[in-house]
VMD Tcl script that draws the C-alpha trace (Angstrom):
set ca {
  {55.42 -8.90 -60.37}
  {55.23 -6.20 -63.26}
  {51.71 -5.45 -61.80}
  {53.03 -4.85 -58.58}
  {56.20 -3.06 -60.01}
  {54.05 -0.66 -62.50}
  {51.56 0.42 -59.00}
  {54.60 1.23 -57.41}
  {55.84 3.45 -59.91}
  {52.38 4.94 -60.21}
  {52.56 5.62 -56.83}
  {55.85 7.01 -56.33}
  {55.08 9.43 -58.46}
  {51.87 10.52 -56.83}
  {53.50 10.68 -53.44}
  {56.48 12.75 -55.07}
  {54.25 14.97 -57.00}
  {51.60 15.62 -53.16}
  {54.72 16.04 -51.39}
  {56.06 18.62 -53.39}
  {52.97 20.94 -53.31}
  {52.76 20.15 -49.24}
  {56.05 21.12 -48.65}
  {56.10 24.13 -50.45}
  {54.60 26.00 -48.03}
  {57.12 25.31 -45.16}
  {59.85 28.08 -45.30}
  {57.15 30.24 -45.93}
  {54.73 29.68 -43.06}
  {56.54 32.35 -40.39}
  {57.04 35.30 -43.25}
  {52.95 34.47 -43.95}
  {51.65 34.58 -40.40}
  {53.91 37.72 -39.74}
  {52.18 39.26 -42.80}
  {48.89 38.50 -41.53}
  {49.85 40.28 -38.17}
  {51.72 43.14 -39.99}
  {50.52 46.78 -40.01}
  {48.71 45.63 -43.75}
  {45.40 45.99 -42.72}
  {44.81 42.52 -42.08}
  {45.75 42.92 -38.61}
  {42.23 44.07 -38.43}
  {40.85 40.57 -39.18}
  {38.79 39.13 -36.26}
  {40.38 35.77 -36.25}
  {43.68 36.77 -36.26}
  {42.66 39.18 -32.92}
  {41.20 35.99 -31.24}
  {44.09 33.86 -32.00}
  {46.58 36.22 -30.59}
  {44.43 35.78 -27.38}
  {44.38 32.72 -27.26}
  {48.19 32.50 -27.83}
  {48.44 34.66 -24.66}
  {46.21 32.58 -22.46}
  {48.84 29.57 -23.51}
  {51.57 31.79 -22.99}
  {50.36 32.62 -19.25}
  {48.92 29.30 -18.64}
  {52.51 27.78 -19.70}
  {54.59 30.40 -18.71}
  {56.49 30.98 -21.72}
  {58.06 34.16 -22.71}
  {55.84 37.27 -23.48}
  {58.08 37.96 -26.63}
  {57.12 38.83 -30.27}
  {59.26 35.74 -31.28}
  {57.41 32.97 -28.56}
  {53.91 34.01 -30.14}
  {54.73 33.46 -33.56}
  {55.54 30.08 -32.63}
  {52.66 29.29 -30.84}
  {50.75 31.27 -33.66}
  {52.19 28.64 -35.85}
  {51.53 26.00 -33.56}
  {48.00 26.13 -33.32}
  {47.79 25.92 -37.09}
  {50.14 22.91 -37.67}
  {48.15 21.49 -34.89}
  {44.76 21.95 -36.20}
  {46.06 20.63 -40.09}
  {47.18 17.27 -38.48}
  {44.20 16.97 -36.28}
  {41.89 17.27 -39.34}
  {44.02 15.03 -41.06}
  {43.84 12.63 -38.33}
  {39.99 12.24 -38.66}
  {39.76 12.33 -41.90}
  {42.70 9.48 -42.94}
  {40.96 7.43 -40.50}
  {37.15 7.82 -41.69}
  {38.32 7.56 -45.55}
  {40.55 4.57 -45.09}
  {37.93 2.61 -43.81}
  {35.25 4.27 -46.30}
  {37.96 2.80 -49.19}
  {37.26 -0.66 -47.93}
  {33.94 -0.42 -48.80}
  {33.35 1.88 -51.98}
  {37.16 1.19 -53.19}
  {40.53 2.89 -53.07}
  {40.32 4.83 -56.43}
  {37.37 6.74 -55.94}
  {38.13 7.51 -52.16}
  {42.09 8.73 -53.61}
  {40.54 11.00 -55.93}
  {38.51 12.90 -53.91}
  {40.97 13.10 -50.78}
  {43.20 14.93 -54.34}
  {40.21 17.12 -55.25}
  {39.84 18.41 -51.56}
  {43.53 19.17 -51.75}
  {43.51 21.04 -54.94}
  {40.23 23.18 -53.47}
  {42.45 24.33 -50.37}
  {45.56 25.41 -52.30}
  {42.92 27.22 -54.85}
  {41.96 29.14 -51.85}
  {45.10 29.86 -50.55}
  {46.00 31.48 -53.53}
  {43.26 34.00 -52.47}
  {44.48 34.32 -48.86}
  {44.37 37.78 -48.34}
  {43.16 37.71 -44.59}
  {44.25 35.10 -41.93}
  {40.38 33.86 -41.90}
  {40.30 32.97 -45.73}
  {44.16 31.15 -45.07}
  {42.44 29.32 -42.18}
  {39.47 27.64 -44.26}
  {41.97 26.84 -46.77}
  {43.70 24.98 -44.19}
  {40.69 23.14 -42.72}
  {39.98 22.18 -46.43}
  {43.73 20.67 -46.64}
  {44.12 18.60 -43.36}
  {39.97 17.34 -43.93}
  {41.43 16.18 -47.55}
  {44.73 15.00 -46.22}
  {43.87 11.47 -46.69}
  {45.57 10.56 -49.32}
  {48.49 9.35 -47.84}
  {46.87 6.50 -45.86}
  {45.00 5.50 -48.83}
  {48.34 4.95 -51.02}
  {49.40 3.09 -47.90}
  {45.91 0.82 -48.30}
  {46.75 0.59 -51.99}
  {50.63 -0.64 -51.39}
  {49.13 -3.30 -49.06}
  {46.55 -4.30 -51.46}
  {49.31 -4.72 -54.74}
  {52.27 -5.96 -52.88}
  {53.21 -9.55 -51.16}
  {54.60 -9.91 -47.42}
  {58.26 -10.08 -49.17}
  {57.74 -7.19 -51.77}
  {55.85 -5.05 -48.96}
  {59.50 -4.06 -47.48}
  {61.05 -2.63 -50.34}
  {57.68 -1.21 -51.59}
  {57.42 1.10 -48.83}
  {61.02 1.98 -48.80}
  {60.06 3.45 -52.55}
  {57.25 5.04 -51.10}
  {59.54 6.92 -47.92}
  {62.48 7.42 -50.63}
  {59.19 9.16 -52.64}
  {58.46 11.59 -49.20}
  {62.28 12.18 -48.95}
  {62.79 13.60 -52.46}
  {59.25 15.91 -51.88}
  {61.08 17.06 -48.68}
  {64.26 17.93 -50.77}
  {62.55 19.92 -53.26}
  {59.61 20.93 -52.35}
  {60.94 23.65 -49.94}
  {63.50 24.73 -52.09}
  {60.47 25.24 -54.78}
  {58.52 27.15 -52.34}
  {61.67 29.38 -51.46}
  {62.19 30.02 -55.65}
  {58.64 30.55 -56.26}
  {58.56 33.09 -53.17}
  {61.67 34.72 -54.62}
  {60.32 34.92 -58.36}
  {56.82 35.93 -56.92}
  {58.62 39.09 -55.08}
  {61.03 39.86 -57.99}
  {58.34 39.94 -60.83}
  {55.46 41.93 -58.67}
  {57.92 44.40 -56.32}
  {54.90 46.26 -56.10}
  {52.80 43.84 -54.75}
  {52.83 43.06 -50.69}
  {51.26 39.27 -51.12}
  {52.53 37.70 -54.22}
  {55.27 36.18 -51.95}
  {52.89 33.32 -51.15}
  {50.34 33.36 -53.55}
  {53.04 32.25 -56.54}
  {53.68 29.53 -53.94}
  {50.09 28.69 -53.80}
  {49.91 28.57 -57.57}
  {51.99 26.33 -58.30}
  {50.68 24.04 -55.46}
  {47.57 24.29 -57.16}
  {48.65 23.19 -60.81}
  {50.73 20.35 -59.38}
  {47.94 18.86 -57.60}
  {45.81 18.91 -60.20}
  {48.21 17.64 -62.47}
  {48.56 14.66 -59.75}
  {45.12 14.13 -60.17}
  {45.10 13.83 -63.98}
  {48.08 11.64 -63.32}
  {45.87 9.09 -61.08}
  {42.79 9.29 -62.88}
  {44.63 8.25 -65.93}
  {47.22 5.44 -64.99}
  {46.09 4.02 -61.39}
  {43.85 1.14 -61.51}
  {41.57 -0.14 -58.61}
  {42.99 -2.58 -56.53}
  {40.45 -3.62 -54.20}
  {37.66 -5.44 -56.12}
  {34.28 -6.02 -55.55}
  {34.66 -9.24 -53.77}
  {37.37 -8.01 -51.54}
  {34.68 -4.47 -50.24}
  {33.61 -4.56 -46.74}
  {29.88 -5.20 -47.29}
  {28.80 -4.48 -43.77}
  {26.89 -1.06 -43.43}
  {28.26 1.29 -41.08}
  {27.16 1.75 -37.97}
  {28.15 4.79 -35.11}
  {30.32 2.32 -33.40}
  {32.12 1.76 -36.49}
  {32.52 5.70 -36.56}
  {33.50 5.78 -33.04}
  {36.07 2.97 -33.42}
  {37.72 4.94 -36.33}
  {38.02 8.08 -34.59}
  {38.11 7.56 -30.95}
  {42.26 7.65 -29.77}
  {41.62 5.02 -27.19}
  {39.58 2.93 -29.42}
  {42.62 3.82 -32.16}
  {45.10 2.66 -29.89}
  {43.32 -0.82 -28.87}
  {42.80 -1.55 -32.58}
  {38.93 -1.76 -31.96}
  {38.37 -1.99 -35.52}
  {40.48 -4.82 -36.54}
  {38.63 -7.94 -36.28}
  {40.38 -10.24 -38.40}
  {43.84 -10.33 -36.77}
  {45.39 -13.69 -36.92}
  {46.41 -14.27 -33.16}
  {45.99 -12.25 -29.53}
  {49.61 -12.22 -29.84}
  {49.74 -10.37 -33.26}
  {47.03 -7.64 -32.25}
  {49.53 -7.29 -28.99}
  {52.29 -6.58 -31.51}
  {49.95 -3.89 -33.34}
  {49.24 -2.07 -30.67}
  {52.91 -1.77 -29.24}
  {53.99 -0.62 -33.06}
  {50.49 1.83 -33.62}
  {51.99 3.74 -29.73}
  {55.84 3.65 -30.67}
  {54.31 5.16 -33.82}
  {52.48 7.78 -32.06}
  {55.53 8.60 -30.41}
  {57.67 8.77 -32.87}
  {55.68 11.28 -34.92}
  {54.93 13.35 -31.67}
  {58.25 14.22 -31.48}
  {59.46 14.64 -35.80}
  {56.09 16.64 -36.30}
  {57.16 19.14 -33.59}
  {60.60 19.14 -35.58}
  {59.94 19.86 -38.59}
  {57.26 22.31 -37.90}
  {58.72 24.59 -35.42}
  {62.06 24.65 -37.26}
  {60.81 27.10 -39.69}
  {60.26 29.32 -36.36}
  {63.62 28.20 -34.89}
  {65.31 29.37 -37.82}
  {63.59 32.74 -38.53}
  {63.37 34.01 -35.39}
  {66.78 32.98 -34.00}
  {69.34 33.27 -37.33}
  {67.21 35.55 -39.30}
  {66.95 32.73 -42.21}
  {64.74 33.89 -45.42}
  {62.52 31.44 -47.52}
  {65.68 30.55 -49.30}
  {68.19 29.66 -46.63}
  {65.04 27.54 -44.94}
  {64.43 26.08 -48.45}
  {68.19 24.67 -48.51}
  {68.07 23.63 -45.08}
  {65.23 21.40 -45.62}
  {67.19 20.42 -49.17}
  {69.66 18.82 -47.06}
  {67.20 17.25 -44.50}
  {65.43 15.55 -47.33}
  {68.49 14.52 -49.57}
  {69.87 12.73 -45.90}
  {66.10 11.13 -45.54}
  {66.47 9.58 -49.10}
  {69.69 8.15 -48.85}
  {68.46 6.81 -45.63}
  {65.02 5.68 -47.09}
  {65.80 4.79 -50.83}
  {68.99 3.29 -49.80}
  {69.28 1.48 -46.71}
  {65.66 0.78 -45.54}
  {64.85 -1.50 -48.64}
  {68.20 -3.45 -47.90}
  {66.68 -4.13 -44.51}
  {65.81 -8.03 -44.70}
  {62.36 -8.79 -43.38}
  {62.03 -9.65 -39.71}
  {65.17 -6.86 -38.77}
  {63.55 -3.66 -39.04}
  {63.42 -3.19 -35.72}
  {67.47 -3.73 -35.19}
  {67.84 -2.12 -38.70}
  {66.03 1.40 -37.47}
  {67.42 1.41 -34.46}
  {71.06 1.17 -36.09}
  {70.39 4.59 -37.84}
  {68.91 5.93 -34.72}
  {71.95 5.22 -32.89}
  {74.41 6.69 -36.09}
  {72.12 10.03 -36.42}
  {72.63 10.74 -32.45}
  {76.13 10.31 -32.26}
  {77.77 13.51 -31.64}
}
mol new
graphics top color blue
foreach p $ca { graphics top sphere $p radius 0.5 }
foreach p [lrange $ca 0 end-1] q [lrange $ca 1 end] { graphics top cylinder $p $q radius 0.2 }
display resetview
């Protein structure tokens, strides 16, 4: 039990530390992407020309408005977009790579992958170099599902409730200050170097950068490996294998799990991997395009988003931290959809 309890802490941390440094960035993205379209120069840059086009052939395909304000949300869009759809590929290929070669080693470099993107953001001067630093993130966003591997590996079916209750009261508080962060370090960046037109976001990306490396110092040093040998998927990997991580319709069949219990049980996977889906269809669009909402519509700075998202996050923890781990097991699904019903009553 102290086992468990000291990998939890470990990992709270971790999570609290990544989320901080991820989050950053989010009442900053529309004041960024209307830099890199500003009259700077960077205008100039080829792949912020093709992008725009491509925003208009949405635009006309769609037949959304041919405003100044639309684009910049479809701008944004296509970046969020391409982040999660990287991060998509990769969770799934280095998940199932830490089954085999362990979840340390696969953690640490999904962390070192991080810290390279936010190195080159901080020398984002074009939209092309801000792009690659992207790619870098969301191919190195695995992480996450790794910790997730880890929790499963340390924790009974009892302690696994309140263990991942930690882990979402761990998001929650990166969501509270993590904006807010990126909104100071924006501020300070702009008071300290007036003269300079970019040091807005690359303060922002600093900081990301020494957190994440700090997080992996932090891992490197305190979180043991919790898969042994014995426990390593021996089998070599094949392209079906590859296919059967990647593939959506092979994702949402649960191709890859062959050691399910019952028919029954994979049945119950498969409904809970689309509700899932669902569910993060529609928060993802949220919380990304509500930096846009904001901006364009209320003329909100880095600073009013930063509180915004304060509040979202500190609602998320009390939600997370304190009444998800009081859930008992077996009533999640009557549990969730108790706050569901709550947070829509108007």
């Amino acid at each position: 039990m102290k086992f468990t309890s000291n990998i939890i802490t470990i990992l709270f941390i971790s999570i609290l530390i990544d989320f901080l440094e991820f989050t950053i960035i989010l009442p900053l993205l529309p004041k960024i992407l209307t830099y890199y379209g500003s009259g700077t120069g960077v205008s100039h840059d080829s792949l912020y020309v093709q992008t725009m086009s491509f925003v208009r052939f949405i635009q006309d395909l769609t037949g959304a408005p041919n405003d100044a304000k639309w684009n910049s949300v479809l701008f944004g869009g296509i970046f969020g977009s391409l982040f999660s759809l990287l991060q998509f590929f990769s969770s799934t290929l280095c998940g199932a790579a830490s089954d085999r070669y362990g979840r340390k080693p696969m953690l640490l470099l999904s962390m070192i992958g991080i810290s390279l993107s936010y190195a080159i953001w901080c020398v984002s001067l074009n939209l092309t170099v801000f792009m690659i630093a992207r790619i870098i993130g969301g191919l190195s966003k695995a992480n996450v599902a790794i910790i997730l591997a880890i929790v499963s590996d340390s924790t009974t079916e009892n302690e696994r409730n309140r263990a991942m209750a930690w882990i979402g009261a761990a998001f929650s508080l990166g969501f509270i200050f993590g904006p807010l962060l990126g909104a100071l370090c924006s501020h300070l960046g702009a008071v300290y170097w007036p003269q300079s037109t970019v040091m807005f976001f690359i303060f922002p990306a600093i900081v990301s950068l020494v957190l994440s490396l700090i997080n992996i110092a932090f891992i490197s040093q305190f979180c043991p490996e919790t898969l042994p040998m014995s426990k390593r998927d021996a089998k070599e990997t094949t392209v079906d294998d590859v296919y059967n991580a990647v593939l959506p319709w092979h994702l949402f069949r649960f191709t890859a799990i062959h050691n399910c219990k019952s028919l029954d049980d994979l049945a119950i996977l498969r409904r809970l991997g689309l509700a899932s889906f669902l569910y993060m269809i529609v928060f993802s669009g949220l919380e990304f395009t509500i930096t846009f909402l904001v901006y364009n519509r209320f003329n909100w700075n880095s600073m009013q988003q930063g509180k915004m998202f304060f509040i979202m996050g500190l609602c998320m923890a009390l939600v997370q931290g304190g009444y998800v781990r009081r859930i008992p097991h077996g009533k999640e699904i009557i549990g969730s959809m108790t706050v569901s019903i709550v947070s829509d009553w108007d």
